[in-house]
C-alpha positions as a printed Julia matrix, in Angstrom:
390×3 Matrix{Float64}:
 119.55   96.17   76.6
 117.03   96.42   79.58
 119.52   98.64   82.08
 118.7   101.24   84.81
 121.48  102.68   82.49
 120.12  103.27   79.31
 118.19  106.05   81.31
 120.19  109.44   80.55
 121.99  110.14   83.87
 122.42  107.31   85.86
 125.37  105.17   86.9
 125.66  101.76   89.04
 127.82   99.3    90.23
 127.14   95.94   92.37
 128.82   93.0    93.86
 127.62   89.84   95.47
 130.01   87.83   97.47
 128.39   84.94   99.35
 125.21   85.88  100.67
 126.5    89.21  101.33
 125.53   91.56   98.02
 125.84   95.63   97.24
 124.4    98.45   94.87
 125.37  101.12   94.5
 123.25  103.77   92.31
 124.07  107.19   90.85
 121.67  109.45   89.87
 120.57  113.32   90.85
 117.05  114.62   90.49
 113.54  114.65   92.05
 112.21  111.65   93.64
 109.58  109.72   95.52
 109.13  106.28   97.26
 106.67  104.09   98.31
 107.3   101.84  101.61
 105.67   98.83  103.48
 102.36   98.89  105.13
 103.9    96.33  107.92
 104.0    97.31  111.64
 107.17   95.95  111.59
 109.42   98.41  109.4
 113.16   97.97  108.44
 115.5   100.46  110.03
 116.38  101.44  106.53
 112.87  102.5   106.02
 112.01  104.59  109.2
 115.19  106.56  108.08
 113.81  106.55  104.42
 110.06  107.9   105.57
 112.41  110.86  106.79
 114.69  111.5   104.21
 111.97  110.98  101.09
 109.76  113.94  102.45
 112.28  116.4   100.18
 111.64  114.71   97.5
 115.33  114.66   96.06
 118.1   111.71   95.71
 121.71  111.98   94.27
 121.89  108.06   94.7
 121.18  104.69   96.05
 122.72  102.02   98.33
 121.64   98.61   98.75
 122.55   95.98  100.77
 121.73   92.35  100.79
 122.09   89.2   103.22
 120.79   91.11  106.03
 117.21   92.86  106.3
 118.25   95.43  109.45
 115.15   94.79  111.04
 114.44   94.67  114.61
 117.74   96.03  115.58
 116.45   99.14  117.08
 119.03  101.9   117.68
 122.33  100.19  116.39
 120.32   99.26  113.42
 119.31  103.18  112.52
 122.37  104.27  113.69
 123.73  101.41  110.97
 121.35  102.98  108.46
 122.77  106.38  108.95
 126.2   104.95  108.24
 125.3   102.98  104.67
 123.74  106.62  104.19
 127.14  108.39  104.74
 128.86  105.63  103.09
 127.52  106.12   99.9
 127.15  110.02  100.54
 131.27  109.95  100.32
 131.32  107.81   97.71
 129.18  109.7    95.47
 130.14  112.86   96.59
 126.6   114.15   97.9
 125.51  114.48  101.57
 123.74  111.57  103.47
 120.58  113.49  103.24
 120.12  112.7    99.39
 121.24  109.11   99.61
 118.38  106.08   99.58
 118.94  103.16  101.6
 117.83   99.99  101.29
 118.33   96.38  103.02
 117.22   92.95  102.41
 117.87   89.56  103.77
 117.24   88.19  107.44
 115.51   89.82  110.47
 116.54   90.33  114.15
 120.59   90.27  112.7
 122.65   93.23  113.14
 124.06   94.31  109.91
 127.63   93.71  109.29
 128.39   97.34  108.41
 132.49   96.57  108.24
 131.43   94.38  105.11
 129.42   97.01  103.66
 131.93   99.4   103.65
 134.3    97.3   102.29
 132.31   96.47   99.35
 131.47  100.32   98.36
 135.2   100.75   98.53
 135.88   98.56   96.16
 132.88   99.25   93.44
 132.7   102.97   93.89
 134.99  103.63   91.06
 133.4   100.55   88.51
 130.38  102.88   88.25
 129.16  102.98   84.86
 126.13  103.44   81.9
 126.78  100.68   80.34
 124.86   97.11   80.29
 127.04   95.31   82.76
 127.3    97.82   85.5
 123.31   98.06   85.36
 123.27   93.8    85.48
 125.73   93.9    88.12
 123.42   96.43   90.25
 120.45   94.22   89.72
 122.62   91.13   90.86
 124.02   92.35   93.69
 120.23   92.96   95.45
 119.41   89.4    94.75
 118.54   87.01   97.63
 116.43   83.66   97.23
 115.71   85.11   93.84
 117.1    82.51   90.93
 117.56   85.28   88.1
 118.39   89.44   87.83
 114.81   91.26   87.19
 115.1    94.28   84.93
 112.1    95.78   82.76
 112.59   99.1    80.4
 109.73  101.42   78.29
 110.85  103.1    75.94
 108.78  106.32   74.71
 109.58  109.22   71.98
 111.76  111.43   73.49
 112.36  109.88   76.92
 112.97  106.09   78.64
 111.42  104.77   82.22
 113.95  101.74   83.96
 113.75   99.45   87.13
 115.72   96.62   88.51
 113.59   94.41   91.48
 114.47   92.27   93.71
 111.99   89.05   95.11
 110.61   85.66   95.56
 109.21   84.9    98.64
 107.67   86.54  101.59
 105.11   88.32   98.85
 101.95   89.69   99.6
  99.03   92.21   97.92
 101.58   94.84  100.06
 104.07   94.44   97.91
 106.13   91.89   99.7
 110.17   91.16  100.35
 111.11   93.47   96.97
 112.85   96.17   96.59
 112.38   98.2    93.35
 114.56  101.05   92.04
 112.92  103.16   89.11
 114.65  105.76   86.82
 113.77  108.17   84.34
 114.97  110.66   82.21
 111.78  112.91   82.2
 111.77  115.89   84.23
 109.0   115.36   86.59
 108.58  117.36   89.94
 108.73  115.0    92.97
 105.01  115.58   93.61
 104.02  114.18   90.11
 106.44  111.02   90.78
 104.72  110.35   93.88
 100.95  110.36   92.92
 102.21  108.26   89.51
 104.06  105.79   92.02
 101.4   105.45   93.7
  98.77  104.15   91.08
 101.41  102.29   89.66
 102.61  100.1    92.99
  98.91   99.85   93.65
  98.07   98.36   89.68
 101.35   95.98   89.94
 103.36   95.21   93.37
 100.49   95.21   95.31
  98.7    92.93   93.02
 100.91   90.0    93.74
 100.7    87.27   95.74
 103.58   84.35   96.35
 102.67   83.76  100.13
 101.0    86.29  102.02
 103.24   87.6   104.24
 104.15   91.14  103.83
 107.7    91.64  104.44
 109.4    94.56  106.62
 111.85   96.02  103.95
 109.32   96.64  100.96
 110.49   99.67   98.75
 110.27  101.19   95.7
 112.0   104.45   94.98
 111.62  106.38   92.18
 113.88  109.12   90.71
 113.92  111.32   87.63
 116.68  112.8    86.33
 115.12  115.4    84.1
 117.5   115.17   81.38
 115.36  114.38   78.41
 113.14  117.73   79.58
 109.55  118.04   80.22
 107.43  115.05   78.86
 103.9   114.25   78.42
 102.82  113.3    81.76
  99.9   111.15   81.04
 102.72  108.88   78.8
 104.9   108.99   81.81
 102.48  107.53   83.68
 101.56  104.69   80.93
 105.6   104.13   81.1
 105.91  103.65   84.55
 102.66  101.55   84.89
 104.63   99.13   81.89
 108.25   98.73   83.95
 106.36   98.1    86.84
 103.87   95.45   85.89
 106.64   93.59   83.79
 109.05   94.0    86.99
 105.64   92.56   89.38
 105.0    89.67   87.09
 108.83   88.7    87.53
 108.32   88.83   90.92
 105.75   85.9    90.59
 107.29   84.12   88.0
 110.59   83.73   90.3
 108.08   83.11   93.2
 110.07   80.45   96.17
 109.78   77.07   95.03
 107.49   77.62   92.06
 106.6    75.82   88.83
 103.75   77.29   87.28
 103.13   81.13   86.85
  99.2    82.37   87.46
  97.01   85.23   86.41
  94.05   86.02   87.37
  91.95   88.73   85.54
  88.91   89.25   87.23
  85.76   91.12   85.51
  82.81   92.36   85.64
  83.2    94.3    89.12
  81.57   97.44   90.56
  84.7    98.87   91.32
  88.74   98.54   90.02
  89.36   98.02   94.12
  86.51   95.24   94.13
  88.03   93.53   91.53
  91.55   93.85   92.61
  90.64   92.34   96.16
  88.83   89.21   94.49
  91.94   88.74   92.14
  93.88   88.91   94.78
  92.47   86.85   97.22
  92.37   83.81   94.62
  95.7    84.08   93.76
  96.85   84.29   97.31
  94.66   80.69   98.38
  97.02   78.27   99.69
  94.27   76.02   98.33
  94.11   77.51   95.01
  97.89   77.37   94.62
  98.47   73.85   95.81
  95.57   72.83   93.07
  97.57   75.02   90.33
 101.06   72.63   91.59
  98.92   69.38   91.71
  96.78   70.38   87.91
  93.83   69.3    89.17
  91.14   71.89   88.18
  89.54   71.68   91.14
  87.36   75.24   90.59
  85.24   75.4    93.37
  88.6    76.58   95.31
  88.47   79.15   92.96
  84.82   80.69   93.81
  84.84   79.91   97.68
  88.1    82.38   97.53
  86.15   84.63   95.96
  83.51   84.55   98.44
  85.88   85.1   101.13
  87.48   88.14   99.59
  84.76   90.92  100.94
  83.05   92.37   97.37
  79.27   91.14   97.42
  78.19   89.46   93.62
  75.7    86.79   92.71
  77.76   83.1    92.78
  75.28   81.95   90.44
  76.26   85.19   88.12
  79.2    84.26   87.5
  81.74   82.64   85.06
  85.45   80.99   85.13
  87.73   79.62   83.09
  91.04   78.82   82.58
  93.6    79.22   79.71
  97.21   78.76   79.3
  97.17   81.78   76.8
  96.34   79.76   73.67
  93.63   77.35   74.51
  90.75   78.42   77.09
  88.3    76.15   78.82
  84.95   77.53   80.69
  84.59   75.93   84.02
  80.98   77.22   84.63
  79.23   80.16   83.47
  76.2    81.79   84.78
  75.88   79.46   87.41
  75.68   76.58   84.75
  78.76   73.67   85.81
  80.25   73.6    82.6
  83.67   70.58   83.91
  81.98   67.95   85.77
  82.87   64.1    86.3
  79.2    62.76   85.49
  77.73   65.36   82.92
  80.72   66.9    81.32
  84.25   64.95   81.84
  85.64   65.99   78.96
  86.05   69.6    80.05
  87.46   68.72   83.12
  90.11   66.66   81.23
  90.7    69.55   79.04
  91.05   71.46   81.82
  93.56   69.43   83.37
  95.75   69.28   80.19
  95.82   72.35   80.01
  97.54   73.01   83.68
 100.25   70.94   82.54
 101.79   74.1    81.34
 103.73   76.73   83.21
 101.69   79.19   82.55
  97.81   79.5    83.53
  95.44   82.36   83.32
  92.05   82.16   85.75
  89.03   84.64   84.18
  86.72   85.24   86.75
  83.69   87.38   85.87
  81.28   88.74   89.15
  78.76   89.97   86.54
  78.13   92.82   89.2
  79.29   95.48   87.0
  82.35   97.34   84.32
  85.23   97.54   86.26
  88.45   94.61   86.06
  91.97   94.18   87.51
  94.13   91.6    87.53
  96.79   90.03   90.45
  99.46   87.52   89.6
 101.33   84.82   91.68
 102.48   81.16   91.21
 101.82   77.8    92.48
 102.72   76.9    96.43
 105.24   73.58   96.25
 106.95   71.29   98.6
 110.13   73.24   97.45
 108.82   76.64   99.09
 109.01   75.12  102.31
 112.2    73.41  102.04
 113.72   76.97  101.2
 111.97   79.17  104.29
 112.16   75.86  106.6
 115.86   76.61  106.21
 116.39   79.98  105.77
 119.09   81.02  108.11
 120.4    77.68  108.94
């Protein structure tokens, strides 16, 4: 199985009733989070900037169907509540409880309904497969599927569930992200391998550009598999949280094709992470990727926008769909073209049919790479947030 609950020392339970959905998450050791970079922040999350700086959680609470945002005073006060909610039902204190919210903004939660629902799932909570799938159902919104990723390691096991599909930007995006291991780590260590690992996976992807108000991802360790090799730990968490990211994009709002884009040859990781991300995140680019027209200049006059300075006539794309690859230009040399070479272009074409595609996009500036992920930008997408809370 790929549960939260395979990790030694955690419990959960969820339920999702309408558009109104709850988690609830046990588990006791040292922690660390990672928030938003919006102006804008959730209620949920100015209480959360507070209560992470001790670096210790006994548990979890999540709400969906309503984001708590922009509700000033009732809303924290509403925060504080889910907090003591779940501190009774777990038997902690509020202080060592994470909260989280999702949904719409400007709404004042419906904290009755919340209450209700921990009643009635505080005593389902469980290890085993379902209570884990129930947890990562309950935090669902628009997303279409439950998004769960596990790595296991000799002598310990790193979990997350994830929640998102739209309002996704390089700052992470509408997601929330709950992370569990069994290594003892202190709560220091957890938050400078969080770090490097949001930045190497959430923040590399792209479904609209928007960065939401609610973004999260907590991380807690409940030590009971003893000290581990921290260097692994880090490879572990890097794993769940690039396989939870590229969910993310595959379930993007309204999509039908899911993109990579590995982008080489850079001066720096950042350099290349910011080109990668920009071309991922062009409205042009994506429409092209939903249409299959390999129209690749889109894909170098992103580049150009992104900010890193390289050569244009240095560089090299192409496109795969993970089996067959074809080279778009290279070295400055148009390699698909409608008068010299139409056969590539055709090739090219074919090949977007699929629904996945992979962009390579080499600066020739240098020895550094990264890669971003996202998914194509459809007439569905807008149907969807044209219509959100109507």
């Amino acid at each position: 199985m790929k549960s939260i609950c395979e990790v030694e020392g955690v419990e959960a339970a969820g339920i999702k009733e309408g558009k109104f959905g709850l988690a609830l998450i046990k588990a006791s050791g040292n922690a660390a989070a990672v928030f938003t970079k919006n102006l804008v922040i959730a209620e949920p999350v100015r209480l959360m900037q507070k209560t992470m700086e001790a670096g210790r959680l006994d548990g979890i609470i999540v709400n969906s169907g309503n984001a708590n945002v922009f509700t000033g005073e009732q809303g924290y006060r509403d925060a504080e509540r889910m907090a003591a909610i779940a501190a009774e039902a777990l038997g902690t204190k509020p202080e060592f409880i994470g909260v989280a919210s999702t949904g719409v903004i400007g709404r004042y939660l419906h904290i009755d309904i919340i209450e209700d629902q921990c009643r009635r799932i505080k005593d389902t909570l469980a290890s085993d497969e379902k209570a884990g799938d129930d947890a990562a159902g309950a935090i669902m919104t628009t997303d279409l599927y439950p998004k769960r990723a596990i790595a296991r390691r000799e002598g310990f096991t790193v979990a997350g569930i994830t929640k998102g599909s739209g309002m996704i930007a390089p700052n992470m995006g509408t997601m929330l992200a709950f992370i569990y291991t069994d290594a003892a780590i202190s709560s220091t260590d957890l938050k400078k391998a969080l770090l490097i690992a949001t930045e190497r996976s959430f923040n590399r992807v792209v479904v609209d550009g928007d960065t939401s108000t609610n973004d999260c991802v907590f991380l807690t360790a409940t030590g009971l598999k003893g000290t581990q090799d921290y260097d692994e730990f880090c490879s572990a968490l890097e794993e769940v949280c690039i396989s939870l990211a590229k969910k993310i994009a595959e379930d993007g709002e309204g999509a039908t094709k899911f993109v990579e884009v590995s982008v080489t040859g850079a001066k720096s990781e950042e350099d290349a992470a910011t080109v990668a991300k920009t071309i991922v995140g062009s409205p042009l680019v994506k429409t092209a990727i939903y249409g299959e027209d390999p129209n690749w200049g889109r894909i170098i006059a992103a580049a150009g926008r992104a900010g890193p300075d390289f050569d244009p006539m240095n560089t090299s794309i192409s496109i795969g769909d993970g089996e067959k690859t074809v080279i778009l230009e290279e070295k400055g040399v148009i390699k698909a073209d409608d008068k010299i070479n139409p056969a590539a272009l055709a090739a090219a074409k074919e090949l977007m049919k699929g629904k996945k595609l992979r962009i390579e996009f080499d600066l020739g500036t240098g020895n550094y790479n990264a890669t971003a992920w996202g998914c194509d930008l459809t007439e569905k997408y807008v149907e969807i947030n044209g219509k959100y809370t109507t």
